[in-house]
C-alpha positions as CSV (number, residue, x, y, z in Angstrom):
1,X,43.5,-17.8,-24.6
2,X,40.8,-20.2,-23.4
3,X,40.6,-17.9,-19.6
4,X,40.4,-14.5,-21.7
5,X,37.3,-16.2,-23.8
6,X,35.5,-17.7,-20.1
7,X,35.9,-14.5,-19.0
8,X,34.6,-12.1,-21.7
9,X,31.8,-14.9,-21.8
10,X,31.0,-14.6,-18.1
11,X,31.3,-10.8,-18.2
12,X,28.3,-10.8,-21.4
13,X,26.5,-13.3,-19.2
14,X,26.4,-11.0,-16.2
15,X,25.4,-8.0,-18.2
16,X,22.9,-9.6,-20.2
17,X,21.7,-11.1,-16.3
18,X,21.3,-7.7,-15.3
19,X,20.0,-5.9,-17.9
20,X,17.1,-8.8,-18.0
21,X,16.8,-7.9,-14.0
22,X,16.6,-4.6,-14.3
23,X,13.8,-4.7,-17.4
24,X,11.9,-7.4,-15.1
25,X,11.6,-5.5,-12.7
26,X,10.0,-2.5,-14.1
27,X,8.0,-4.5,-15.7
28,X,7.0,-6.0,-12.8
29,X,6.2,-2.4,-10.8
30,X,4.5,-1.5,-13.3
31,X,1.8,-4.3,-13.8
32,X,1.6,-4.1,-9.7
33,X,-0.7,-0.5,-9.4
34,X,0.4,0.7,-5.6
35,X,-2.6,0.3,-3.5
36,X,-2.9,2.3,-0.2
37,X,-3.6,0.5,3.3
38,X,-7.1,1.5,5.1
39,X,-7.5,0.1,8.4
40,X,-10.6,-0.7,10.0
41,X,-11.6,-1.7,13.7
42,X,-12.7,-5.2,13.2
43,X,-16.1,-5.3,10.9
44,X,-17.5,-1.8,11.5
45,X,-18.1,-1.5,7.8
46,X,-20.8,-3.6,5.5
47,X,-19.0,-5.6,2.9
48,X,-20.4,-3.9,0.1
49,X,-18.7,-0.9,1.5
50,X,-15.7,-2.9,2.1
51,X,-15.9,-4.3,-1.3
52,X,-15.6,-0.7,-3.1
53,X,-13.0,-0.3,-0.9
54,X,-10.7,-3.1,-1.9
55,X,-11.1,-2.0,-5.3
56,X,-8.4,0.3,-5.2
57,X,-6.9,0.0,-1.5
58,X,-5.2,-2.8,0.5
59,X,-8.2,-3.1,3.1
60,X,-6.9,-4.2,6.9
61,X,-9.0,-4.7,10.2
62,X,-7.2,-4.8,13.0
63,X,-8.2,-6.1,16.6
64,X,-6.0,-3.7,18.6
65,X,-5.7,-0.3,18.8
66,X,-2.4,-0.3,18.8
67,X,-1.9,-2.5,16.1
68,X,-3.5,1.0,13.9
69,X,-1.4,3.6,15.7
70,X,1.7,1.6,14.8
71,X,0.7,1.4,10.8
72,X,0.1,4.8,11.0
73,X,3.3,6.0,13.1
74,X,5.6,3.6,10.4
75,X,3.3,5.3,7.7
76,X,1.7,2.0,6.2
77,X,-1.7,3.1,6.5
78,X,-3.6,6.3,5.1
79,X,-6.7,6.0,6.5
80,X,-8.8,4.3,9.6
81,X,-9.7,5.4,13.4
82,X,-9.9,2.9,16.1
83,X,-11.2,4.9,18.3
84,X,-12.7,8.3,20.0
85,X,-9.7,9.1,21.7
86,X,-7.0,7.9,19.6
87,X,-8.6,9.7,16.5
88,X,-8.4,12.9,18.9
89,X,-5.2,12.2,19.7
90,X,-4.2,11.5,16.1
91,X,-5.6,14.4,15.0
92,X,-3.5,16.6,17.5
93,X,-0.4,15.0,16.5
94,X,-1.1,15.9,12.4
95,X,-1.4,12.3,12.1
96,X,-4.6,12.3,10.1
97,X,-7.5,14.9,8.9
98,X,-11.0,14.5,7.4
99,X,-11.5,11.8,4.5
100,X,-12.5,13.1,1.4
101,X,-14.9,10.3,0.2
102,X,-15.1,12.1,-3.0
103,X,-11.6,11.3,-3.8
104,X,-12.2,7.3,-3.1
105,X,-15.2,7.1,-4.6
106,X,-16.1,9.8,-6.4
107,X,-19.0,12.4,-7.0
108,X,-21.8,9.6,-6.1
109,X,-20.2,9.0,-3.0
110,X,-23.7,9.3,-0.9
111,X,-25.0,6.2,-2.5
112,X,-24.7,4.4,0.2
């Protein structure tokens, strides 16, 4: 009698465990807005630019080139150009396309 009572107890304990799991961790998705990675070549941009920026994406610099085409070819970047000939080169693979500052930062994107 005393093994049929552990076990219905353990049993309760592991749904209640997983329920608990399973609530924590939409809550935690949703508290944690997805933010987008932008790569940069090293410090090409001023930080107030850089600031906006990090408002609502994951901002990156990156010292080699390679370092951006690998983000990009693993999709964990959205936006950022190292370079003349790897944006060309980018471009003719359908990697990337023209930013649409509008859409980062709005109507009064010219500001700066």
């Amino acid at each position: 009698m005393n093994k049929r009572i552990f076990k219905f107890l353990l049993s309760c304990f592991a749904i209640v465990f997983l329920i608990f799991l399973f609530f924590g961790s939409i809550i935690l998705k949703l508290s944690n807005k997805y933010r987008p990675s932008i790569y940069n070549y090293e410090s090409y941009l001023s930080p107030e630019i850089i600031k906006k920026i990090g408002k609502n994406y994951n901002y990156k610099e990156f010292k080699e080139v390679s370092e951006f085409t690998q983000a990009l070819t693993q999709d964990k970047a959205i936006a950022g150009v190292g370079s003349d000939f790897q944006a060309a080169q980018l471009i003719l693979d359908k990697k990337i396309k023209k930013i649409d500052y509008t859409k980062i930062f709005g109507n009064n994107s010219n500001t700066w």
